[in-house]
Structures are given as C-alpha cells and as structure tokens.
C-alpha positions in Angstrom: -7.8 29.6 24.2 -5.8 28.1 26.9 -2.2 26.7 25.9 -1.9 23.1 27.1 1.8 23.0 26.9 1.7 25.8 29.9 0.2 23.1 32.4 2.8 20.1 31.9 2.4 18.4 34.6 4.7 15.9 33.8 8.5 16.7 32.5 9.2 15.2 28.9 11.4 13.2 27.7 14.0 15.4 25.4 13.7 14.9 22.0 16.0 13.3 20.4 18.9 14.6 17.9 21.5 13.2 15.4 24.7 15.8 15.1 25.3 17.0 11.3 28.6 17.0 9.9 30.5 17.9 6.9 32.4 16.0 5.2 35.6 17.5 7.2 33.6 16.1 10.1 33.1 19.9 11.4 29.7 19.6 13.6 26.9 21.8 11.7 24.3 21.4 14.2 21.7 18.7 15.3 18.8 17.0 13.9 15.9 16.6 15.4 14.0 13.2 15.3 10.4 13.3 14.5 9.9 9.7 13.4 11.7 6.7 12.4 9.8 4.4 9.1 11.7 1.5 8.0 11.3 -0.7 5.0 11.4 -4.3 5.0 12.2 -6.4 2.3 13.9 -3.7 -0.1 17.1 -6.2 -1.2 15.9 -9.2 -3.2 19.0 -11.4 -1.7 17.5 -10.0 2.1 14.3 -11.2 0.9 15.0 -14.7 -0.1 16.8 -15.2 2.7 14.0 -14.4 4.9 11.7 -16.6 2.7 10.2 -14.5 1.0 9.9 -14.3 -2.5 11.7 -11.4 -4.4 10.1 -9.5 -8.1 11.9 -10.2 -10.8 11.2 -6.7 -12.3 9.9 -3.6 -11.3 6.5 -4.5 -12.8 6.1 -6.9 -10.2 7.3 -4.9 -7.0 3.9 -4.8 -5.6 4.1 -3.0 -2.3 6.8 -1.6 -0.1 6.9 -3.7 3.3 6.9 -0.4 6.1 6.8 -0.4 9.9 8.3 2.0 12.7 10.5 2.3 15.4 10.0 4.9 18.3 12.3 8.4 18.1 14.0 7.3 21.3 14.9 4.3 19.7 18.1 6.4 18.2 21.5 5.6 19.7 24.4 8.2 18.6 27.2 7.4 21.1 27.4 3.2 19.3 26.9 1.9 22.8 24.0 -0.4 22.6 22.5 -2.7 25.5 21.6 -5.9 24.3 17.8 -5.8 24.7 15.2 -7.9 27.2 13.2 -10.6 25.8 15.4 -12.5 23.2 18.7 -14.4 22.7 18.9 -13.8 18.8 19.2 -10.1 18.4 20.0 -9.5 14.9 21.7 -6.8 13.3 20.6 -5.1 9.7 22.7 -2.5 8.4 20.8 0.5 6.0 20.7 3.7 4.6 19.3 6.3 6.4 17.3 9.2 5.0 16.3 12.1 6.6 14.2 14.9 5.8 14.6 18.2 6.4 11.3 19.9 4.6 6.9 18.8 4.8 5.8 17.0 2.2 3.1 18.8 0.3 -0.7 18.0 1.2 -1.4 14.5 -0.7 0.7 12.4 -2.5 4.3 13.3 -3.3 5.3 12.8 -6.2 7.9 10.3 -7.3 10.3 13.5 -9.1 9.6 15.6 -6.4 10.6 13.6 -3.4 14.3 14.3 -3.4 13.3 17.6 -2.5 12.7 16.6 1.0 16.0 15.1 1.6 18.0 17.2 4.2 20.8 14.7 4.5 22.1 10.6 4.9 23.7 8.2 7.2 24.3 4.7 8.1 22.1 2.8 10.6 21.7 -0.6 11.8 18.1 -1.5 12.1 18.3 -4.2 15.2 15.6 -7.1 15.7 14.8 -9.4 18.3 14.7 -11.8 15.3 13.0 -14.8 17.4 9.8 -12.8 18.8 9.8 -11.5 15.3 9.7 -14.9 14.0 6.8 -16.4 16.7 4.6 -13.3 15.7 5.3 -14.0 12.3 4.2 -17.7 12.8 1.0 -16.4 14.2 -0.1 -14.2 11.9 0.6 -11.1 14.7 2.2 -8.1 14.4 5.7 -8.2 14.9 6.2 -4.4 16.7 8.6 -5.8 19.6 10.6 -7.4 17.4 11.3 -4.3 15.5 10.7 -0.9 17.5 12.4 -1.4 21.1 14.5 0.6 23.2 17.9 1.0 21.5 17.1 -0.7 18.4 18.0 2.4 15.9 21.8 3.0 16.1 22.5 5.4 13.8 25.7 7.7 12.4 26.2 10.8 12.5 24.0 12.8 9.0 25.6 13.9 6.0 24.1 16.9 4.1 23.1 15.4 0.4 24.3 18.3 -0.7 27.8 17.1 -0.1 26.3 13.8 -0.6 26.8 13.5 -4.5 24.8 10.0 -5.9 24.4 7.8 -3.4 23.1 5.2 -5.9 26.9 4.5 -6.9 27.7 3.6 -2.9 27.5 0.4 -1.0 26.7 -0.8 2.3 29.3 -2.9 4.3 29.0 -4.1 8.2 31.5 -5.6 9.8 31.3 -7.4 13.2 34.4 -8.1 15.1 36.7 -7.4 12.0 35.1 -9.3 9.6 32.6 -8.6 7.0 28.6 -9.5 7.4 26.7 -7.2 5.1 27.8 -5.6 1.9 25.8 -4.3 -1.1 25.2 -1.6 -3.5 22.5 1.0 -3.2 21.9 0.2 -6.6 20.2 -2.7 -5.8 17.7 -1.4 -3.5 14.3 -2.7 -4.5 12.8 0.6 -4.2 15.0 3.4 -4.5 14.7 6.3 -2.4 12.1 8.8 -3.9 9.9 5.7 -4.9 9.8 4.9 -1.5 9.0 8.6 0.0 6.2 8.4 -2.8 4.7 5.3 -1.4 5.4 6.6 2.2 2.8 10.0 1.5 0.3 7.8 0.0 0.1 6.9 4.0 1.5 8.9 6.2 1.9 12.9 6.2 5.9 13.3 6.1 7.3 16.2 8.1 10.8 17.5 9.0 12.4 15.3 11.5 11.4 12.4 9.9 14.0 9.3 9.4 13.2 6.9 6.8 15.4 3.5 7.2 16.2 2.0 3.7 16.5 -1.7 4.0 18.9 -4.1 4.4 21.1 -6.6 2.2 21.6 -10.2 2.9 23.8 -11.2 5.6 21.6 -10.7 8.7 23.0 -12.8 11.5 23.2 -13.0 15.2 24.6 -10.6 17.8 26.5 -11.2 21.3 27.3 -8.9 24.5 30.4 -7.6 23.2 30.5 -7.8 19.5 31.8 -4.6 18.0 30.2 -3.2 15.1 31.3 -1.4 11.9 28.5 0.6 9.3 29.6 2.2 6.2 28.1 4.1 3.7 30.7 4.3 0.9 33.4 7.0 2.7 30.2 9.2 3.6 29.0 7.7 6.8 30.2 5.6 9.6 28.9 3.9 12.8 31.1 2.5 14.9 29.8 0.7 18.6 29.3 -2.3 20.5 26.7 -4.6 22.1 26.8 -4.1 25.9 25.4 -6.6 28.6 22.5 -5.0 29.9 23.3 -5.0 34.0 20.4 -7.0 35.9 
C-alpha cells in the first residue's frame, strides 16, 4: 500500500511543543501537543459570575461544560498578540493537565485516570469574551470566542511525579502587579480524574493531549500591554504580555 505521507505536497506546520522541567528548572525535553480540551464552568464562583447557576453538591453536578482550542493555539515564549475581532479579550487563568499515556479502549475509569497524567502547568485560557457573548445570545456555538490563534498561553510542564498533590495548590493571576484570579484547586467542580472520566466517555484520549482545568472568578478585561503573572502554587509559572498586533 502506498504511504501518503511520502507525497506531501504541501510542507506542514510543525507541531507544537511545551519544554519539561524539573523542579530545579533543568530542561528534560519537550512535549508534544496533540490536542487542547478545556472545561467550562468548573469553579462555582466562575460560574455565577457568568450567570450560570452553580450545584450545590456533587449529586447535582450534572455535566462537565467541554470545548477545544487548536494545538497551535499554544504560546510558550508569554508574548501574546492581542487577537482580531474583539475589544474585550479576557483572560482565564487554569490548570493544565497533560498526558503522557492512551487511554484504554472505552471508558476510563474515574481511579484509573491519574495514570495518564505525564505532568502540570499553568495556562491562561483567553476569550474574545464579546463574540463569545453574541453567540451565546443566539443560541450559536461560541468556537471563535474560545479556540483562536494565540489563545492557549501556557507554562513550561512539571512532571507529577515531582508534582506531589496538587489538590492542596492554588491558582493566582496577576495583571500589572496586582491580583485578578486566585483560588484553590480544591474547589474545582470536577477534579481532575472525574474530568478525564467524562472526557473518554467522548473522545479517545491519547498522548499529547492537554486538558485545561477551568477557571476561578475574577475574569476581566485585557489591554495591549498588560503584563501577566500565572501560578500554580511554587510549581508553575507563566509570565508574558499582551502585544498590539501590527496592522
């Protein structure tokens, strides 16, 4: 049988990869970025003030909120152009989660999911908040207010391994020196092998994969210029700035 990837007749786009450090910050190698899934909705204070109600317990989670962003999305050098099409770009800081193994054929199950975790980092999942909106309003899908070019910043990965629980860590962001977001992990709606669980009931997860956590409250507004500051407890940090786009 004939190999198709012998007759490119196009050149493509490189795929894209997130160094690995230790916790020294000694570079282990890269990872390579299959797909980005986000989840919305997964801090009840982010929820309300989006308008949307939040479950009181567990029993009355429902379902995880999920949508994507494209691979190329990634930024890792925190230089972001302020994107076409908007003038209320909004940041979101999250966890990032990415795996580094398949899932098994079918669903995964919830005490096996932590298997698949290769490593974490900090992110900021960036929306053009006001096309997000009018689709919203509409009843449409709201894809380019979410998965856009440059809209996944994203730290340098941590292997869990050196990891430890990151249910005991918080999420801060801090624009131009002063604080925006801040939360602990503990109060994520859906914790992290709940959500890979749902995740296989609909997609097949592979290696490469990112999975973006959620955000807490806080969301706000973003300017050509602003300077950004992600943390994940002391294991992760993203540092950038928004940058005029040249016309």
């Amino acid at each position: 049988m004939d190999d198709p990837a012998s007759g490119d007749l196009i050149a493509a786009a490189p795929t894209p990869r997130i160094p690995v450090r230790d916790r020294a910050g000694k570079l282990l190698g890269a990872f390579p970025v299959r797909r980005i899934y986000c989840v919305g909705r997964n801090f009840a204070d982010h929820a309300r003030e989006m308008g949307a109600s939040a479950p009181a317990s567990k029993a009355e989670r429902g379902n995880p909120v999920f949508f994507m962003k494209p691979a190329d999305a990634v930024v890792i050098d925190g230089e972001v152009l302020y994107p076409p099409g908007t003038s209320d770009l909004h940041h979101e800081v999250e966890l990032v989660v990415a795996l580094g193994s398949d899932a098994p054929t079918g669903e995964l199950a919830v005490d096996d999911a932590m298997l698949l975790v290769f490593a974490y980092g900090v992110g900021l999942d960036l929306t053009r908040r006001d096309l997000q909106a009018a689709a919203k309003a509409k009843g449409l899908p709201w894809d380019t207010g979410k998965g856009f070019d440059h809209s996944a910043p994203v730290s340098a990965l941590l292997p869990a391994s050196e990891a430890g629980d990151i249910e005991t860590l918080a999420l801060s962001l801090d624009i131009n020196g002063e604080r925006r977001q801040e939360s602990g992990l503990d109060q994520l709606i859906w914790n992290v092998p709940e959500i890979l669980h749902e995740l296989s009931k609909l997609y097949a997860l592979r290696a490469g994969d990112l999975v973006f956590m959620g955000t807490p409250a806080g969301v706000a507004a973003l300017q050509p210029g602003d300077t950004f500051d992600a943390r994940l407890g002391d294991i992760a940090r993203l540092q950038g700035h928004i940058v005029q786009a040249s016309v």
